[in-house]
C-alpha positions, 0 to 999 in steps of 0.5 A: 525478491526482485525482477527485470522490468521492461526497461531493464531495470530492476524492481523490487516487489512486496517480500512480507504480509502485514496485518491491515488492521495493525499496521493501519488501524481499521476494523477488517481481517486482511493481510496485504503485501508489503516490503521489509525495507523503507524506500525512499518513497516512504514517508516518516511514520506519522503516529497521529495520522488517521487514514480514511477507512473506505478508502484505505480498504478500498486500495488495500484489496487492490494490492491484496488480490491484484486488482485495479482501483480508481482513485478520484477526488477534487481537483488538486487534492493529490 
């Protein structure tokens, strides 16, 4: 699925669920939106990467219910 964003180019949205708790590893019960095809903002899959679970949570309902989050950290850090 696709649409005509304000400045006339075309944006691709999420076209599939995945399972948080299988795609990223943490102990909750929710399904968030996502792509079927890797784009070239996508990093090569890391098997021995650990993601942060409150963190990761806390982005993950943002996408999930269309919901704003703040992300802060030290400067430099991302």
């Amino acid at each position: 699925m696709s649409f005509e964003a304000k400045n006339g180019m075309s944006e691709n949205l999420p076209d599939k669920k995945v399972s948080a708790r299988e795609v990223f590893k943490i102990d909750i019960d929710m399904e968030v939106p996502a792509f079927s095809e890797p784009n070239e903002y996508v990093p090569d899959y890391d098997p021995d990467y650990l993601f942060d679970k409150d963190t990761t949570i806390a982005l993950l309902a943002g996408y999930a219910y269309n919901r704003r989050v703040i992300v802060q950290g030290y400067h430099g850090t991302g």
